[in-house]
Each structure stands twice: as structure tokens, then as C-alpha cells.
PADO-376864 format. One record per residue: residue number from 1; residue in one letter; x, y, z of N, C-alpha, C, O, CB in turn. Coordinates in Angstrom, 3 decimals, padded with zeros to 6 digits. Each point is the difference from the previous one (the first is absolute). Glycine has a CB too. Example, Ala and Ser with C-alpha at 12.3 -4.5 7.8 and 13.67 -1.06 7.14 Angstrom:
2
+-----+---+----------+----------+----------+----------+----------+----------+----------+----------+----------+----------+----------+----------+----------+----------+----------+
:   k : r :      npx :      npy :      npz :     capx :     capy :     capz :      cpx :      cpy :      cpz :      opx :      opy :      opz :     cbpx :     cbpy :     cbpz :
+-----+---+----------+----------+----------+----------+----------+----------+----------+----------+----------+----------+----------+----------+----------+----------+----------+
:   1 : a :  013.190 : -005.690 :  007.800 : -000.890 :  001.190 :  000.000 :  000.900 :  001.200 :  000.000 :  001.036 : -000.019 :  000.665 : -002.928 : -001.154 :  000.581 :
:   2 : s :  001.542 :  002.223 : -001.966 :  000.820 :  001.190 :  000.060 : -000.770 :  001.090 :  000.730 :  000.509 :  001.108 :  000.169 :  000.675 : -001.736 : -002.314 :
+-----+---+----------+----------+----------+----------+----------+----------+----------+----------+----------+----------+----------+----------+----------+----------+----------+
//
This chain:
110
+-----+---+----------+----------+----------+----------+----------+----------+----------+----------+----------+----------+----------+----------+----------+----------+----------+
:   k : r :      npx :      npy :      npz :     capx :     capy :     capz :      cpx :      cpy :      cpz :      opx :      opy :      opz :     cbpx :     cbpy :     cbpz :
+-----+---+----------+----------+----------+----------+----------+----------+----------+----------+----------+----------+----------+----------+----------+----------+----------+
:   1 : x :  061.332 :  206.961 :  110.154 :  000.687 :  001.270 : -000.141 : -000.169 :  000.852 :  001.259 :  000.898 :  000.679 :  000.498 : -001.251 : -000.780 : -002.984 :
:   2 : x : -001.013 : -000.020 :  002.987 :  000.147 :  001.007 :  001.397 :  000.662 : -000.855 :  001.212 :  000.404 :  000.701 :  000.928 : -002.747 :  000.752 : -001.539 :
:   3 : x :  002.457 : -002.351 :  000.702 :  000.778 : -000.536 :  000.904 :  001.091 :  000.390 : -000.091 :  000.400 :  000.724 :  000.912 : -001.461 : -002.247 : -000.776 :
:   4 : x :  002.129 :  001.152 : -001.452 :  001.037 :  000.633 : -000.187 :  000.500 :  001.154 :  000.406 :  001.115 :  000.271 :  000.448 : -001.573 : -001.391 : -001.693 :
:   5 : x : -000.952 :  002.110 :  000.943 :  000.348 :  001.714 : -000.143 :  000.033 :  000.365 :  001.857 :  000.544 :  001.008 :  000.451 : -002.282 : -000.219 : -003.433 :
:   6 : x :  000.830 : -002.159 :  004.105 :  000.098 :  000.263 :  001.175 :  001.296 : -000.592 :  000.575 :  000.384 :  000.632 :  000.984 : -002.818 : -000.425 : -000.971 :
:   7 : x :  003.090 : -001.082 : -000.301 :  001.251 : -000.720 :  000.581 :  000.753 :  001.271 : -000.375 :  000.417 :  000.615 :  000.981 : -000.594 : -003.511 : -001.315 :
:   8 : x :  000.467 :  003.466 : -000.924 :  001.028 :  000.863 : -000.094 : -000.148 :  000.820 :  000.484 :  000.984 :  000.462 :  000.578 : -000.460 : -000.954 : -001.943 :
:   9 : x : -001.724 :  001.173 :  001.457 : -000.003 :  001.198 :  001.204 : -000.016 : -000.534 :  001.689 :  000.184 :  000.738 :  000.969 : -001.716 :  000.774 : -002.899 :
:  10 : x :  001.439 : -002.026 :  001.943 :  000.060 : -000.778 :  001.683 :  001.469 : -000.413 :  000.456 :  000.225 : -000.308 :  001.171 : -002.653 : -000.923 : -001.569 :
:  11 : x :  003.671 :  001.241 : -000.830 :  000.878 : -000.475 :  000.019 :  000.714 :  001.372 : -000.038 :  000.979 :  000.085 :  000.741 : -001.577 : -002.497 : -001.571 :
:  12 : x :  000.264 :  003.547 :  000.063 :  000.564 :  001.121 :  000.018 : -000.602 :  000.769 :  001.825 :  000.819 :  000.751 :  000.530 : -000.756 : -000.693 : -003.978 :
:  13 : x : -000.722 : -000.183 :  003.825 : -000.770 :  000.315 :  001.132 :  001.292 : -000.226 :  001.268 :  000.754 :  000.747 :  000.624 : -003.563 : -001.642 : -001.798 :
:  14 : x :  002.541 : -000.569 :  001.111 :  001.355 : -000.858 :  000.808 :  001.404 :  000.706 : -000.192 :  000.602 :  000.572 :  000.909 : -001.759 : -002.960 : -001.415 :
:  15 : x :  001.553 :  002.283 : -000.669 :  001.030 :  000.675 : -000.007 :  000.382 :  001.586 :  000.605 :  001.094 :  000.294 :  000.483 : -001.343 : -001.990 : -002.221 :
:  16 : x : -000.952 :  002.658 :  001.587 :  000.221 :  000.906 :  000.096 : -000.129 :  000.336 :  001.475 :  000.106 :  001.163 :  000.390 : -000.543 : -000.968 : -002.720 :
:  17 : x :  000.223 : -001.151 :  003.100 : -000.424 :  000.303 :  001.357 :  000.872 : -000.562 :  001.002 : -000.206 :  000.041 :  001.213 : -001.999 :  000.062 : -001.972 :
:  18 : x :  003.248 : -000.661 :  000.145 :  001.173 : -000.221 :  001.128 :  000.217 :  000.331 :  001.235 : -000.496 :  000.995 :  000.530 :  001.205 : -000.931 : -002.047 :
:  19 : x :  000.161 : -000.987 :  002.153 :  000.650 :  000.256 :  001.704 :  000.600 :  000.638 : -000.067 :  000.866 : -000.144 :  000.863 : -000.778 : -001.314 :  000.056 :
:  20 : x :  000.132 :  002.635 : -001.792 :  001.642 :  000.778 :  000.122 : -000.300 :  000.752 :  001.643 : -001.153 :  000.087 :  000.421 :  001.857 :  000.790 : -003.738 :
:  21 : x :  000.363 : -000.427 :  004.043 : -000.830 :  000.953 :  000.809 :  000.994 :  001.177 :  000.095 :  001.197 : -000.087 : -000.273 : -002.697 : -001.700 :  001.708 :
:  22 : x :  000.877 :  002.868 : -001.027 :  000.623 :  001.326 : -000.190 :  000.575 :  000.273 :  000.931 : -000.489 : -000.202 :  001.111 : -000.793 :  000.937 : -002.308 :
:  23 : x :  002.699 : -000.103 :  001.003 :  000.620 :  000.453 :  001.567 : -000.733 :  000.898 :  000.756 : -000.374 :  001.061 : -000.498 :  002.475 : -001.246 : -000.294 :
:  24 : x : -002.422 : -000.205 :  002.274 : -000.788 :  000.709 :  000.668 : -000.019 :  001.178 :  000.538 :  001.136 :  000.280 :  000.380 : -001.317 : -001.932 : -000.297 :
:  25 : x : -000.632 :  002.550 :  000.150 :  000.294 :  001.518 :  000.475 : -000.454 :  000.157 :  001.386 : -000.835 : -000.807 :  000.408 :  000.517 :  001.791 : -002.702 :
:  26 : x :  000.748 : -000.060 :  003.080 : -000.056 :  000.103 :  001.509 : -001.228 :  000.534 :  000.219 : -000.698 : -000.730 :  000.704 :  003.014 :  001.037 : -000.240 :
:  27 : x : -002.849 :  000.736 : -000.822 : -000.688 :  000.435 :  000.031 :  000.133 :  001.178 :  000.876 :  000.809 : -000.481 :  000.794 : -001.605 : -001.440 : -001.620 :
:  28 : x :  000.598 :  003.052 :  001.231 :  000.711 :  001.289 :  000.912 :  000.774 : -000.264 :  001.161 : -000.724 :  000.141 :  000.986 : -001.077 :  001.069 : -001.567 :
:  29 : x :  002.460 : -001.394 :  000.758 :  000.780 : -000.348 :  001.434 :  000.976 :  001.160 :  000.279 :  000.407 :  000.884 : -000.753 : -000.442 : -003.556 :  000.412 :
:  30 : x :  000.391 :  002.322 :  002.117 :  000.429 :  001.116 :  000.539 :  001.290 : -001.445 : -000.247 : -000.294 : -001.153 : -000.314 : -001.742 :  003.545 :  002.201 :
:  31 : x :  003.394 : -001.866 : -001.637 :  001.183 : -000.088 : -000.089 :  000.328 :  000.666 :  001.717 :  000.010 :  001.155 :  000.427 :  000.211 : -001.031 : -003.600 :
:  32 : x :  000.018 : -001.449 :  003.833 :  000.265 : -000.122 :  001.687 :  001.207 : -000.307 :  000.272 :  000.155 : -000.132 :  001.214 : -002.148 : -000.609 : -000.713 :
:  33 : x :  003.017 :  000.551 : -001.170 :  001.496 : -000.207 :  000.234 :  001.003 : -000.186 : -001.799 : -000.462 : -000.140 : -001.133 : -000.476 : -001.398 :  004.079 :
:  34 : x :  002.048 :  001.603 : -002.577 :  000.948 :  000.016 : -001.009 :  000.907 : -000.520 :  000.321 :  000.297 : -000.009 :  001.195 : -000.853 :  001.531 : -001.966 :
:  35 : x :  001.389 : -002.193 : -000.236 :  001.534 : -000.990 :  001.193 :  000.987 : -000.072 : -001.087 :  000.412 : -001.114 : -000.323 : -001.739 : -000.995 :  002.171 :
:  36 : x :  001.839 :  003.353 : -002.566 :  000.995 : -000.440 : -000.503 :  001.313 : -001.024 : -000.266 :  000.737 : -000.074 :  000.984 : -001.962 :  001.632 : -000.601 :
:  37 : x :  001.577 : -002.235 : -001.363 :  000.839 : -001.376 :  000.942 :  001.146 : -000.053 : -001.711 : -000.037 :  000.702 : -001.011 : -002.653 : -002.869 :  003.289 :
:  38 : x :  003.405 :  001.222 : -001.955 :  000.823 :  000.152 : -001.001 : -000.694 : -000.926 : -001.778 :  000.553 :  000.017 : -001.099 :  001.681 :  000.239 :  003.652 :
:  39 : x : -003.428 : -000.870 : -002.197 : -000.479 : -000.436 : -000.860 : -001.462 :  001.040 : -000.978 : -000.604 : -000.362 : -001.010 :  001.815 : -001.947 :  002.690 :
:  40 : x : -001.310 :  003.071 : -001.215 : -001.017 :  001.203 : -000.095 : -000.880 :  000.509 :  000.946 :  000.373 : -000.236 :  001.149 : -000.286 : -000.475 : -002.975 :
:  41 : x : -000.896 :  001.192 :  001.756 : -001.167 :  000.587 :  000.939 : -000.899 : -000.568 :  000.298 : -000.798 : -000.092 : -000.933 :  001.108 :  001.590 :  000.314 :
:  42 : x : -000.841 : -002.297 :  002.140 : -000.963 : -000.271 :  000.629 : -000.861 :  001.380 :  000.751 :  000.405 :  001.101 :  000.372 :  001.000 : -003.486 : -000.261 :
:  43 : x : -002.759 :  001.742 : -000.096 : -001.235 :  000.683 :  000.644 : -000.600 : -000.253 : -000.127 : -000.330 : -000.395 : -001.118 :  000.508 :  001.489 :  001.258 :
:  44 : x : -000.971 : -001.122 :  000.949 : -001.177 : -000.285 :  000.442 : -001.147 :  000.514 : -000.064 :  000.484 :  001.114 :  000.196 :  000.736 : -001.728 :  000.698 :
:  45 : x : -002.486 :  000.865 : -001.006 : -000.856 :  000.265 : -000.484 : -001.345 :  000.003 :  001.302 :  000.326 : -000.013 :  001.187 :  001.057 : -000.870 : -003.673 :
:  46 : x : -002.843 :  000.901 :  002.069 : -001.215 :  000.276 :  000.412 : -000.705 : -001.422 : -001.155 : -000.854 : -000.725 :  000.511 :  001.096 :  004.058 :  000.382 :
:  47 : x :  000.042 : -003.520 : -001.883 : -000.307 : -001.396 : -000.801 :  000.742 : -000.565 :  000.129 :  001.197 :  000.173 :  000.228 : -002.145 :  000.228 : -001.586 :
:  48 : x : -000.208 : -001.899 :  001.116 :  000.757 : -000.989 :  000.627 : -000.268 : -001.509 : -000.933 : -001.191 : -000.310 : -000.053 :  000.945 :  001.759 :  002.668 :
:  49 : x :  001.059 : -002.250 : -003.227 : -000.432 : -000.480 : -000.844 :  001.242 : -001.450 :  000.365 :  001.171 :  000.086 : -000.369 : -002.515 :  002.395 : -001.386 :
:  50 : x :  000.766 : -003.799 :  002.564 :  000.730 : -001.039 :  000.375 : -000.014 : -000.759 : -000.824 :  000.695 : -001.004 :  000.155 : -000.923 :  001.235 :  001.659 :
:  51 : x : -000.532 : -000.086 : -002.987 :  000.700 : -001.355 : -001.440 :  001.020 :  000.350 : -000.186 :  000.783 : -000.890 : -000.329 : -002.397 :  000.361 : -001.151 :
:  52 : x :  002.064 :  001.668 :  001.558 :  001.619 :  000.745 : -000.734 :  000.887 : -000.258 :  001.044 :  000.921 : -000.816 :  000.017 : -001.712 :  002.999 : -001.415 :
:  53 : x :  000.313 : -001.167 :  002.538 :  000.961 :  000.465 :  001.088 : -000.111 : -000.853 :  001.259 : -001.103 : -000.267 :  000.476 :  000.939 :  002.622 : -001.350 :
:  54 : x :  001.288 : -002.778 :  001.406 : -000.123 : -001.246 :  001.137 :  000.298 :  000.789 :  001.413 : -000.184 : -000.699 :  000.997 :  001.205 : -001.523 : -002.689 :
:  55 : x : -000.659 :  003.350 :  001.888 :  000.700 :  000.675 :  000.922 : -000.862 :  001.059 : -000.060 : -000.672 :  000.379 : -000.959 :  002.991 : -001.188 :  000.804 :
:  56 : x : -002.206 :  001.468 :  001.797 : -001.092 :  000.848 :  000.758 : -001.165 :  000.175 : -000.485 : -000.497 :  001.012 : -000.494 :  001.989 :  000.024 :  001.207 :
:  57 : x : -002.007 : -002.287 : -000.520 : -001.563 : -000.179 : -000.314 : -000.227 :  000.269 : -001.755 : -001.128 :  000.277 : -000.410 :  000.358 :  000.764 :  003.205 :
:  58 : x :  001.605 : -001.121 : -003.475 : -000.161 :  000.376 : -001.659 : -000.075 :  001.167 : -000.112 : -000.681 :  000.500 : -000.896 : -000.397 : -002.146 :  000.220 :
:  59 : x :  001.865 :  002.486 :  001.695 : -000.165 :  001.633 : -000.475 :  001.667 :  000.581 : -000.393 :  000.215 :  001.210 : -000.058 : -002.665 : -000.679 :  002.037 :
:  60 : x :  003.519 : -001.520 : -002.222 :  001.082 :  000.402 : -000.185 :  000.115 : -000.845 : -001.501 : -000.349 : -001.160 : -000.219 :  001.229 :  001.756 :  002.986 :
:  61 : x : -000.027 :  000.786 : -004.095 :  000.183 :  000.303 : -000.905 :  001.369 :  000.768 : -000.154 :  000.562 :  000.922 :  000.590 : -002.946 : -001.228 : -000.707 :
:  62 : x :  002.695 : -000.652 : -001.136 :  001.365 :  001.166 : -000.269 :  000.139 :  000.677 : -001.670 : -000.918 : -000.146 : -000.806 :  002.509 : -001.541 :  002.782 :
:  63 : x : -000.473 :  002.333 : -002.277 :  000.423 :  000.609 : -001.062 :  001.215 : -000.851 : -000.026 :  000.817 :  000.278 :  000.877 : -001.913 :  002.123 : -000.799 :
:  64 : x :  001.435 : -003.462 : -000.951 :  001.261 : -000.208 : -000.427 :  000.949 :  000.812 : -000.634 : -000.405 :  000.775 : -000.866 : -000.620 : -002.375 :  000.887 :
:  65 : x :  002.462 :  001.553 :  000.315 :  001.027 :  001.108 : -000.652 :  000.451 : -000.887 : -001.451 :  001.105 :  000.049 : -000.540 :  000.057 :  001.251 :  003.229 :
:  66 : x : -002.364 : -002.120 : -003.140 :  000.749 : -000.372 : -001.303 : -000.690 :  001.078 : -000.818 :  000.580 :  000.663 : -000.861 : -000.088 : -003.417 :  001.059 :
:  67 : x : -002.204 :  002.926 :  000.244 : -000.696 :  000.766 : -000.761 :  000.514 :  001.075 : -000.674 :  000.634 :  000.762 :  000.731 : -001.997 : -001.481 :  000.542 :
:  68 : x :  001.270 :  001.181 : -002.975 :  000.758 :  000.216 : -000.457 : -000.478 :  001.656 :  000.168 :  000.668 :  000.849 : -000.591 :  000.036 : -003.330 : -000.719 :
:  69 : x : -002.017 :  002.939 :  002.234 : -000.015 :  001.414 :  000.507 : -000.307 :  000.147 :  001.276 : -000.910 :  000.683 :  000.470 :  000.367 : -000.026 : -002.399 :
:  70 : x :  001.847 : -001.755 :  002.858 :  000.061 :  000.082 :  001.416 :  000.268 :  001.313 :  000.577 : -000.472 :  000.174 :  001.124 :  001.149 : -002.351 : -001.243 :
:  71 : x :  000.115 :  003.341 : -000.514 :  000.251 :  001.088 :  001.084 : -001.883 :  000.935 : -000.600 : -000.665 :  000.449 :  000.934 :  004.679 : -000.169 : -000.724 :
:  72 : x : -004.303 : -000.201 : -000.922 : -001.363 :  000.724 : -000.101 : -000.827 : -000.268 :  000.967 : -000.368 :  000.758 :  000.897 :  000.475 : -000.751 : -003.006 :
:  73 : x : -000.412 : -001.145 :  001.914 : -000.854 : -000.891 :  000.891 :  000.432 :  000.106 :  001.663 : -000.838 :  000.073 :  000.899 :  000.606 : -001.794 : -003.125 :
:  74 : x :  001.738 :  001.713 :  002.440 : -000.290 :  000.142 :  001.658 : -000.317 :  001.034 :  000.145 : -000.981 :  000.346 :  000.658 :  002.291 : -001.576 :  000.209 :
:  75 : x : -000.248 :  002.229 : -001.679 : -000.432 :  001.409 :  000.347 : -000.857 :  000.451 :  000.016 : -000.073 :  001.153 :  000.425 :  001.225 : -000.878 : -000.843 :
:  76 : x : -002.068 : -000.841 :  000.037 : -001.723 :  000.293 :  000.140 : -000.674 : -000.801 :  000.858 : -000.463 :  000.674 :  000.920 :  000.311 : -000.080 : -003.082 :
:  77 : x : -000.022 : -001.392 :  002.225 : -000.072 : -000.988 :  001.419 :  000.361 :  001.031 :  000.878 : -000.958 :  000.664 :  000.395 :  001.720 : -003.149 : -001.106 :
:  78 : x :  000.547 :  002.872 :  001.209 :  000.687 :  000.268 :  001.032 : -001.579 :  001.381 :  000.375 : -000.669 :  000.252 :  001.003 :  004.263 : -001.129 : -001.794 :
:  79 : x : -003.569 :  001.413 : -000.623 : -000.463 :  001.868 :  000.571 : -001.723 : -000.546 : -000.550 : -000.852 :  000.803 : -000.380 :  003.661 :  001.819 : -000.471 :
:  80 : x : -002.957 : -003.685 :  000.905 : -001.243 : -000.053 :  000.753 : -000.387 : -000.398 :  000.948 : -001.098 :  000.329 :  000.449 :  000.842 : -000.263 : -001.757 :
:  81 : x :  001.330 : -001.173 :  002.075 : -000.015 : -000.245 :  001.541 : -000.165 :  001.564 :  000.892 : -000.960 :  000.436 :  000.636 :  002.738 : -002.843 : -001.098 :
:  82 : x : -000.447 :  002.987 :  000.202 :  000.336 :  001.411 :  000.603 : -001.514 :  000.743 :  000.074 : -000.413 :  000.437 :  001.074 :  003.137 : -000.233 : -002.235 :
:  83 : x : -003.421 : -000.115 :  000.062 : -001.182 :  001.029 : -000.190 : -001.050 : -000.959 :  000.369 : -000.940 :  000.748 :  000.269 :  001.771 :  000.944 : -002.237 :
:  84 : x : -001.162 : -002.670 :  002.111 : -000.886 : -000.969 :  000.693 : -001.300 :  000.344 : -001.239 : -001.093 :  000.540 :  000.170 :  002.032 : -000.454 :  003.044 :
:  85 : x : -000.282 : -000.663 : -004.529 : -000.639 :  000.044 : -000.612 : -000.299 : -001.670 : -000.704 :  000.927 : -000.763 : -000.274 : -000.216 :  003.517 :  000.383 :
:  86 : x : -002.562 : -003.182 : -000.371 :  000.198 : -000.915 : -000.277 :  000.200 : -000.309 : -001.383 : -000.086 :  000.840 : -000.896 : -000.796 : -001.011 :  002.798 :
:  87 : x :  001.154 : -001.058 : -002.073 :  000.689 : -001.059 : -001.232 : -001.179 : -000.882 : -000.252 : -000.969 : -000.328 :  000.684 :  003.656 :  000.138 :  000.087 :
:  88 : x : -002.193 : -000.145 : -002.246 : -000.663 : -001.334 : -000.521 :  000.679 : -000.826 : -001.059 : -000.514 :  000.135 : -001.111 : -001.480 :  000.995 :  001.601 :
:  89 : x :  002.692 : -001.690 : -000.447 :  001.257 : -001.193 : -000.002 : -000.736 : -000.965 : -000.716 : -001.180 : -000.344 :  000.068 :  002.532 :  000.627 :  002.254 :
:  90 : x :  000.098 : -000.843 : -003.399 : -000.510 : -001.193 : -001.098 :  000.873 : -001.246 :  000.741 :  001.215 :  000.186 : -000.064 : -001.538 :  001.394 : -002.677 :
:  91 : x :  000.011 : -002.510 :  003.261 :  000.708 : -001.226 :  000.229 :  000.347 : -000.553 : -001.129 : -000.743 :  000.101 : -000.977 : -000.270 : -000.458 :  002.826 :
:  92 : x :  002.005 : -000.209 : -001.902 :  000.756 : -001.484 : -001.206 : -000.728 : -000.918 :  000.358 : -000.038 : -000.307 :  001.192 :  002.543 :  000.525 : -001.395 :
:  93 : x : -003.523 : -001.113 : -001.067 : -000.937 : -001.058 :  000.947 :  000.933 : -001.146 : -000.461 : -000.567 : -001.092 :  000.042 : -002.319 :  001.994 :  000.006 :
:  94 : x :  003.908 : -000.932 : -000.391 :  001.053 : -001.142 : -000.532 :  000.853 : -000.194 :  000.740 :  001.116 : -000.365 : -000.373 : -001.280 :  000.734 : -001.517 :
:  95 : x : -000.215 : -000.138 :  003.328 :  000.451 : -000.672 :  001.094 : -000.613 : -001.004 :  001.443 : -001.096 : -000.030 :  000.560 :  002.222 :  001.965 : -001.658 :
:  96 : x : -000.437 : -002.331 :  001.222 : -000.667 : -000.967 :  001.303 :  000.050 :  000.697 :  001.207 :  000.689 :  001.011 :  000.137 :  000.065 : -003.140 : -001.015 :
:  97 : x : -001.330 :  001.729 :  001.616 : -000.246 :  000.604 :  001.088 :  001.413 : -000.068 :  001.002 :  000.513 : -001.026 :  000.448 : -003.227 :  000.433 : -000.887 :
:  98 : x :  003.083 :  001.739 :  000.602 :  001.099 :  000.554 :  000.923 :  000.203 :  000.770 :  001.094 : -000.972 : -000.267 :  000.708 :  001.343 : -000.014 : -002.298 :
:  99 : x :  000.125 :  000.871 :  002.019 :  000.218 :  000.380 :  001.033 : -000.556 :  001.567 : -000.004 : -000.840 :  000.516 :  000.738 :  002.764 : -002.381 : -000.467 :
: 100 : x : -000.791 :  002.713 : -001.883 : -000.496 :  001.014 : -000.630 : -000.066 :  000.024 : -001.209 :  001.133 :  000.014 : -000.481 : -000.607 :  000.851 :  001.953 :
: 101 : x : -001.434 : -000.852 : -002.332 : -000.445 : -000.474 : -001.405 :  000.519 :  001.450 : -000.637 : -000.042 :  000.967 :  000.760 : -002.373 : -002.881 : -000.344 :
: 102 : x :  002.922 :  002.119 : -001.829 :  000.107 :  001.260 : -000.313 : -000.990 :  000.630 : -000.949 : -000.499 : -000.519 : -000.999 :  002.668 :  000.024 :  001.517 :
: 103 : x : -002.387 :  001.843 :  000.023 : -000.581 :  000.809 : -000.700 :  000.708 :  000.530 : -001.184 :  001.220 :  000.157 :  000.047 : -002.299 :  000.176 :  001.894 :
: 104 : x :  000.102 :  000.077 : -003.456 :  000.924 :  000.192 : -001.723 : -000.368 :  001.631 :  000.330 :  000.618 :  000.666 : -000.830 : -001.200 : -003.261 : -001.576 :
: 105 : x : -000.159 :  003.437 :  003.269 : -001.133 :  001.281 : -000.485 : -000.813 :  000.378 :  001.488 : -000.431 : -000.666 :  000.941 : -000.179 : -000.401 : -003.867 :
: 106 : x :  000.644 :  001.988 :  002.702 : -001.151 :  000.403 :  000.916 : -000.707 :  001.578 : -000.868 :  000.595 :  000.595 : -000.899 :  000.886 : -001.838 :  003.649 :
: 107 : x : -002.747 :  001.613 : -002.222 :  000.056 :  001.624 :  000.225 : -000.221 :  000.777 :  001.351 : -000.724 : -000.259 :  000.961 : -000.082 :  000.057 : -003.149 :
: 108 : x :  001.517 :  001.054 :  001.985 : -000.801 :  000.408 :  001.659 : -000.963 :  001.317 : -000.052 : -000.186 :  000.546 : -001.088 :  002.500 : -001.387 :  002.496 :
: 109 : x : -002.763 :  001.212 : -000.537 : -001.827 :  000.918 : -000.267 :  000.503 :  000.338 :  001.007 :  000.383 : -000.580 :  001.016 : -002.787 : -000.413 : -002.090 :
: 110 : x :  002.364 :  002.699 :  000.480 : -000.108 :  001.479 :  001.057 : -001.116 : -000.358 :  000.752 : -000.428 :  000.758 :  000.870 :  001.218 :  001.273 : -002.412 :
+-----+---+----------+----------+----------+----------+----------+----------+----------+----------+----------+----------+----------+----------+----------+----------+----------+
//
């Protein structure tokens, strides 16, 4: 019986401790360029993260215009570039490594 009562908890253990992994966060970064384009908003950043991003050293990120609160998001992007205020940005980790991986979120800090 205690064997039993240890497999099932050792088995609930396993389970509960999965590979999932969480989309990653930037952590404060300054925002060093912007490149509007007809597919959404690129920029570049102060973090730098090359599992995601394949281009300028893993510090280029975008906002896709599918995102379904693309004008919030640049427009805030945009007037925290302007005010050189920094960000901290959620990557999509359900992508492969690209050129510019897209960001779902950020916040930015007065």
C-alpha cells in the first residue's frame, strides 16, 4: 500500500512539473529605434534575446498589425520612445527564431 500511495504521488509530482515554458519578458529596456513598415511596427531595443531574435544582435522586435490592439500598443510604444521611457515587453514563445519575433504586451515605467 505505501508503495502504491508513493508511485501515485511521484506520478502526480511528474505531471505537475512540466516543460511548458512561459512567454518571456524583457525585462526594463530602453527602446533605441522604431521602423514602421507596412507589416506593423519594428524596434529595437537595449535587450537582447538570440533564441527569438536573429537580427541586430537579438535586439530587434516587432508589433504585428494583425494584433487585435495594434493601434494602442504603437501608440504607446511610439510615446515611450519619444519620452525615453523604459519598457518591459512579453515575447510570443511560439515562435522560431527570426529575424523579428513579435511582441503580445508590454508595460512601460515613468
Amino acid at each position: 500500500m505505501k508503495q502504491r500511495y508513493l508511485l501515485i504521488l511521484s506520478t502526480i509530482f511528474f505531471l505537475g512539473t512540466g516543460t511548458a515554458s512561459a512567454d518571456p519578458w524583457s525585462g526594463m529596456a530602453e527602446i533605441t529605434s522604431v521602423y514602421p513598415h507596412s507589416g506593423g511596427l519594428v524596434f529595437n531595443t537595449t535587450y537582447t534575446n538570440e533564441n527569438l531574435s536573429s537580427c541586430d544582435n537579438g535586439k530587434r522586435f516587432s508589433i504585428s498589425k494583425s494584433h487585435p490592439n495594434y493601434e494602442t500598443l504603437v501608440s504607446t510604444m511610439l510615446s515611450a520612445f519619444m519620452s525615453a521611457k523604459k519598457i518591459n515587453f512579453n515575447i510570443d514563445s511560439n515562435q522560431q527564431l527570426q529575424c523579428q519575433p513579435t511582441i503580445n504586451r508590454f508595460i512601460m515605467v515613468k
